[in-house]
C-alpha positions as CSV (number, residue, x, y, z in Angstrom):
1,X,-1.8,11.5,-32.9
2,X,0.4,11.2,-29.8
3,X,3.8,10.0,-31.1
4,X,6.5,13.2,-31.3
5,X,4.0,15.3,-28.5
6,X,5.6,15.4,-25.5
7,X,3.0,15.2,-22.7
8,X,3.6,16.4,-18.7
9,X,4.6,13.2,-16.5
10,X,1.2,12.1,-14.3
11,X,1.4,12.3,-10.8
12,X,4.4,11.6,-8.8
13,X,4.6,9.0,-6.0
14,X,4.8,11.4,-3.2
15,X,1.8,13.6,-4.8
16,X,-0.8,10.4,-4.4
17,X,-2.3,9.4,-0.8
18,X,-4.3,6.2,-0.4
19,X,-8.0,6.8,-0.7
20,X,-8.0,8.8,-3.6
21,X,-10.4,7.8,-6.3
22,X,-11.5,7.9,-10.0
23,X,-14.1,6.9,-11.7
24,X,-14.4,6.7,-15.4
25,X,-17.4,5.8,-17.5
26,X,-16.7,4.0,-21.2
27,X,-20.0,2.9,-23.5
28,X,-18.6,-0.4,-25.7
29,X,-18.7,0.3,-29.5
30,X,-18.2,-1.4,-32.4
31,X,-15.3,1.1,-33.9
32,X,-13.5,-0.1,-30.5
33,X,-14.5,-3.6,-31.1
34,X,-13.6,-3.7,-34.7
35,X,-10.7,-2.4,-34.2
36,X,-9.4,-4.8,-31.9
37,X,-10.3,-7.7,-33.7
38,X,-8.8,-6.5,-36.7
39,X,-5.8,-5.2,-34.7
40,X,-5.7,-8.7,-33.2
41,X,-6.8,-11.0,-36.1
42,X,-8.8,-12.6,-33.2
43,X,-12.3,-14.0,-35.0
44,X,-13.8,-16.0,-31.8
45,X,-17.6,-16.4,-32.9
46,X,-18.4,-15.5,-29.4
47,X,-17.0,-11.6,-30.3
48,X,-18.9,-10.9,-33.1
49,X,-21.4,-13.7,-34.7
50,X,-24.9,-13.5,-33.0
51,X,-25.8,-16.7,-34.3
52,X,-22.9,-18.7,-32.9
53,X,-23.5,-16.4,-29.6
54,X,-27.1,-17.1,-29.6
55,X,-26.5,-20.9,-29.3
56,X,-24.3,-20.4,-26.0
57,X,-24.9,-20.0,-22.7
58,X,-24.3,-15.7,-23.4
59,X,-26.8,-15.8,-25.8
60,X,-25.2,-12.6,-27.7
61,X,-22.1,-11.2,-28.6
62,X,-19.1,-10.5,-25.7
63,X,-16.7,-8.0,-24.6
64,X,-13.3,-9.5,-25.4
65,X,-12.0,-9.1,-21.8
66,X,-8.6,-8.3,-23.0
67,X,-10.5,-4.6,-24.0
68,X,-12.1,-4.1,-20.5
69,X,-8.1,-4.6,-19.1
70,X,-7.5,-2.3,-22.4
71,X,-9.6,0.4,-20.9
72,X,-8.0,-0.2,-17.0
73,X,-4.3,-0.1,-18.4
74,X,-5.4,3.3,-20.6
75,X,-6.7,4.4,-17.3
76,X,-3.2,4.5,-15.2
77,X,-1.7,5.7,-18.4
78,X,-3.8,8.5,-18.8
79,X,-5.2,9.3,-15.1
80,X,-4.1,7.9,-12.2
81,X,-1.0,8.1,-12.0
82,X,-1.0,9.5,-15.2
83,X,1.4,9.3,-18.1
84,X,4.8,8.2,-16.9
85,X,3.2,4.8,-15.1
86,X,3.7,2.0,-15.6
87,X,2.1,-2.3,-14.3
88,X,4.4,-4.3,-13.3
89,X,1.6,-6.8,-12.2
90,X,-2.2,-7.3,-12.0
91,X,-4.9,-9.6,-11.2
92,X,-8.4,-9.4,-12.8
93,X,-11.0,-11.5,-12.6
94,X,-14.2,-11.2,-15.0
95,X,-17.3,-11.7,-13.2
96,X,-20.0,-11.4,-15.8
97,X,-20.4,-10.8,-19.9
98,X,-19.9,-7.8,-20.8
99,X,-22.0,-7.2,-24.0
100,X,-21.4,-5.1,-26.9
101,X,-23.2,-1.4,-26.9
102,X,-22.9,-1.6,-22.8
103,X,-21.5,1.1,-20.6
104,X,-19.1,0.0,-17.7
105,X,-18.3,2.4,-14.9
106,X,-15.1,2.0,-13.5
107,X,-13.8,3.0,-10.2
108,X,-10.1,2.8,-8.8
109,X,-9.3,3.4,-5.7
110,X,-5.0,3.6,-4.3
111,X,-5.3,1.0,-1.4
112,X,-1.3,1.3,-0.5
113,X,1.6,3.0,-1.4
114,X,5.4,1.7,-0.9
115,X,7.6,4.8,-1.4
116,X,10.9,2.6,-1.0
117,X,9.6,0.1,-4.0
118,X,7.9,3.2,-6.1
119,X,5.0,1.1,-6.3
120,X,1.3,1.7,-5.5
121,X,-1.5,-1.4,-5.5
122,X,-4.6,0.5,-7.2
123,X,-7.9,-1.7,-6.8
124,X,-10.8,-1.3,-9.7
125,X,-14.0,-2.5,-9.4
126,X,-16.3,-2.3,-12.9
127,X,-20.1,-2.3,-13.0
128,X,-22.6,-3.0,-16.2
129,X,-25.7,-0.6,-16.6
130,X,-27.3,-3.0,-14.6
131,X,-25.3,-2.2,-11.1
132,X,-23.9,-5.7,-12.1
133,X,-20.4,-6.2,-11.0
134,X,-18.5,-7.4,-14.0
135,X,-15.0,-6.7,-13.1
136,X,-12.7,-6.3,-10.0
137,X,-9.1,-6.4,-10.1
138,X,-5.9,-5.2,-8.0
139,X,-2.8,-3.7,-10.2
140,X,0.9,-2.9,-9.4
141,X,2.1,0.5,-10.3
142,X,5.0,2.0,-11.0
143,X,4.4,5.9,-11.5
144,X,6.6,7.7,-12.9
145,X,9.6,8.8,-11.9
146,X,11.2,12.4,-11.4
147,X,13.1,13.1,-14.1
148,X,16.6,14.9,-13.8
149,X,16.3,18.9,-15.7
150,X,18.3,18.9,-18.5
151,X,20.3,22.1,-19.4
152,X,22.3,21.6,-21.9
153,X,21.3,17.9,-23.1
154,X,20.1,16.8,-26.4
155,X,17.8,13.6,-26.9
156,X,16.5,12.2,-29.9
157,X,13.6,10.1,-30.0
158,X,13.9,6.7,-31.9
């Protein structure tokens, strides 16, 4: 559990240089997709009933997309920048199904950094097993931010 663990800040504006990549590899399973649904209290047919799936043009179960920009959001948070970050905007667009048991391969890539607006624009592109690409997007970072030390400051957490 991460709640009451501090954790180091990620990577600090001037620390990152366009180019720099990362790549991170998730297989789809149901615990994750169970635990969105029941998290959300979503119950579209097309997430989980093969026989309402079977009759569309999918023809089995999806990916909620909301999880595949679950896993790029968890990415920034944990990687690149790190924890710390934060999007202030993003654009994703969902080329093709993903289905459940798949493994997507994600890459991001920082195309542009704006030291005076302590922003960078990250790209991800995400492929199926099949070299299919089933997700590209553009996000707006904020990473974090240098904190001030403290000597002789006490803070509670809420």
């Amino acid at each position: 559990m991460l709640l009451g663990k501090k954790r180091k800040p990620g990577r600090k504006i001037e620390d990152m240089t366009i180019g720099e990549k990362l790549t991170l590899t998730e297989k789809i399973e149901d615990n994750e997709l169970l635990l969105y649904l029941g998290l959300t209290n979503d119950a579209n047919p097309l997430y989980i009933q093969h026989d309402y799936a079977s009759q569309t043009p999918f023809k089995k179960p999806i990916v909620p997309s909301i999880m595949l920009t679950g896993i790029i959001t968890s990415a920034v948070s944990k990687y690149l920048p790190g924890p710390g970050s934060h999007i202030v905007e993003q654009s994703i667009q969902f080329h093709k199904p993903v289905y459940h048991y798949a493994t997507v391969r994600f890459l991001f890539e920082v195309k542009e950094i704006d030291l005076k607006a302590h922003s960078v624009i990250i790209e991800v592109t995400a492929d199926n097993e099949d070299d299919e690409r089933v997700v590209t997007g553009r996000i707006n970072v904020c990473p974090p931010h240098r904190l001030e030390k403290m000597n002789s400051h006490a803070l509670e957490n809420f």
